[in-house]
N, C-alpha and C positions, 0 to 999 in steps of 0.2 A: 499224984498217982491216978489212974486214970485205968475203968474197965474198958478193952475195946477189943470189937470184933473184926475179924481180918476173913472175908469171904473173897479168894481166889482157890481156881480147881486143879493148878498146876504146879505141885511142891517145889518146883527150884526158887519161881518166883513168890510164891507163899512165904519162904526160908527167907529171903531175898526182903521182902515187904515187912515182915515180924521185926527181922536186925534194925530194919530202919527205924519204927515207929518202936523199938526198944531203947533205941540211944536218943532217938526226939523226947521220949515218954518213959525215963528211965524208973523201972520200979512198976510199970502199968501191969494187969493181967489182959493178957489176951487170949481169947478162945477164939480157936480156927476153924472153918469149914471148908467146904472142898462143891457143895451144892446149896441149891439155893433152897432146898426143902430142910435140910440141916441148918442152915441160918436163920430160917425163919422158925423153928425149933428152939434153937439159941434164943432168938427174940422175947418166946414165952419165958424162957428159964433162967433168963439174966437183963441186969438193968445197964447201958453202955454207956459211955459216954462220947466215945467216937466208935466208928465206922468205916472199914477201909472195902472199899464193895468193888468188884467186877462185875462187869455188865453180861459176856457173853460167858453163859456157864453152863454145862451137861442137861441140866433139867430144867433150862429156860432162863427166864433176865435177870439178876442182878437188883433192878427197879424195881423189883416184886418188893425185897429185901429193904430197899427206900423207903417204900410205902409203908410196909408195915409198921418202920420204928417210926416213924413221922404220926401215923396213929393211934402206935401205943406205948411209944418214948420221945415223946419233941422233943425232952430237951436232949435228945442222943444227937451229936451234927454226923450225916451222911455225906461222905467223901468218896465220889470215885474215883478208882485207880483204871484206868484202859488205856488202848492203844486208841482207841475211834474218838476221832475228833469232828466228825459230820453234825449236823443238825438232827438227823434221823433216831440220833444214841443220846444227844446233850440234852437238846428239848426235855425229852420226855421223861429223861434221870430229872432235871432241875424242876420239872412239872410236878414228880412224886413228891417232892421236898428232900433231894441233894442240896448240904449246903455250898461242897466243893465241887470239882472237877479238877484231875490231876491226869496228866500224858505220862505213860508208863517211859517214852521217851526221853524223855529229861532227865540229867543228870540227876545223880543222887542228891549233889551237896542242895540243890535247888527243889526239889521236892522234899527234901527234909525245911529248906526255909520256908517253905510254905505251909509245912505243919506248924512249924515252930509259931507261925504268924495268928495258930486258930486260937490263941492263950491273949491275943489283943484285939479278937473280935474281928476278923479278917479271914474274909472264906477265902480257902485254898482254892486259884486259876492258873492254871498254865497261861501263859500271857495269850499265844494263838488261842484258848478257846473264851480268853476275855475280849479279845478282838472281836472275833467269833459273832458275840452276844453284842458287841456295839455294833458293829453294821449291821445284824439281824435287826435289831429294835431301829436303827437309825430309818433302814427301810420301810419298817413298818408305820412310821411314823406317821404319814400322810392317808394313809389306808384304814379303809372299814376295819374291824377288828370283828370277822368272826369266828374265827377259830387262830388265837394268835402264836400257838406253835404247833407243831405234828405230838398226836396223840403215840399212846404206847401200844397202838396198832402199828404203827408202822417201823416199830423196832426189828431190824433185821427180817425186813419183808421177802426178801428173795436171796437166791444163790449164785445171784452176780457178784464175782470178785471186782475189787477195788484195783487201781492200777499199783500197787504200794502191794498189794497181795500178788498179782501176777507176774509182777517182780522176784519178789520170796518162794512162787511156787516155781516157778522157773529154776532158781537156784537149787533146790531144795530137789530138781528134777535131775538136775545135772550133778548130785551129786555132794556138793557142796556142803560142810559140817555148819550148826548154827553161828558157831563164833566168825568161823570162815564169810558169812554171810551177812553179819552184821557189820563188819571190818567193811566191806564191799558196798553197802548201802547206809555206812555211818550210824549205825543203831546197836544198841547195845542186845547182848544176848537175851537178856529176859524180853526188849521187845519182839524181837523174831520170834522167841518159842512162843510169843503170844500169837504172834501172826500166823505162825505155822498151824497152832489150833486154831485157829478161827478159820483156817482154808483148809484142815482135815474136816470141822465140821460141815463144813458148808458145802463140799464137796463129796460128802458123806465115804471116806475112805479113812483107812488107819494105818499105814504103811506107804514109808518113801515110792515104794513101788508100783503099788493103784496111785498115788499121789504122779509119781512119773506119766503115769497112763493117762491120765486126764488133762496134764501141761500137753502131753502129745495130741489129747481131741480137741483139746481150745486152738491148738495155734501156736502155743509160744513160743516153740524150738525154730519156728520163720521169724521170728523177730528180728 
């Protein structure tokens, strides 16, 4: 059995991530948050043993939440669950002391094996962000090393959408229900409603409707 904290701020996928790491970790207690000032709260008032962290959250990163247990619980292992598989979000989660990285993408049965795997000492990777990290390092390999990944400055530095987001916001513009949308772009519904906040926040609207208005000032409907 096993205490663990589950930090995502959007209850379907929250519901969605407990079921999972209830049936990986049958018998655990888990206390949920929804913010990262609420997690880091959790941190003082409970000892973990795993970690299921979001990166992009109402009142800032995720990797705060990293850091913290890494300094005042090492042996808690920090595992993120997101949809960003960039270098700008990995780095600087594995920088803090994450032990995993998980794509909210992947099939259940497969992000359950990967929890399953942290009981033989095997951080949980989505294979793309294990690749990810071999051609990162492989690159680096021949190079000075002075600063050898992006610091937690440069986490979610601007309010450029990604093409994966302009996609979703598009859809999202035209109409289209989540499930409708993930059928459409082969992702399942908790990764869209992830995507969808990450492009209301960054867009800073909260409604299909200012949401539509903004697909209309970028461009997308000429697509």
């Amino acid at each position: 059995m096993k205490t663990i904290l589950l930090l995502e701020d959007l209850p379907e996928i929250r519901a969605w991530l407990r079921a999972l790491v209830m049936q990986v970790f049958p018998g655990s207690t888990v206390v949920e948050s929804a913010r990262v000032h609420d997690a880091l709260q959790q941190v003082t008032a409970h000892r973990f043993d795993l970690a299921m962290i979001d990166l992009g959250l109402p009142d800032g990163s995720g990797v705060k939440v990293v850091q913290a247990l890494r300094e005042s619980q090492p042996d808690a292992q920090s595992v993120v669950v997101t949809i960003h598989d960039d270098d700008d979000h990995l780095f600087p989660a594995l920088q803090a002391g994450a032990y995993g990285y998980l794509l909210k993408e992947q099939p259940r049965e497969q992000l359950m094996e990967h929890l399953q795997r942290i009981s033989q000492g095997e951080p949980p990777l989505s294979p793309s962000i294990a690749r990810r990290m071999i051609s990162y390092f492989s690159a680096q390999a021949n190079k000075p090393i002075a600063q050898p990944y992006p610091t937690t400055d440069t986490l979610m530095p601007n309010v450029q959408l990604t093409e994966r987001e302009r996609e979703v916001l598009l859809r999202v513009a035209k109409g289209f229900t989540l499930p409708e949308i993930g059928v459409q772009l082969g992702l399942s519904r908790h990764t869209i409603a992830d995507y969808v906040k990450q492009i209301y926040r960054k867009l800073n609207v909260s409604s299909r409707a200012e949401a539509a208005l903004e697909a209309q000032r970028l461009g997308l409907f000429r697509r």
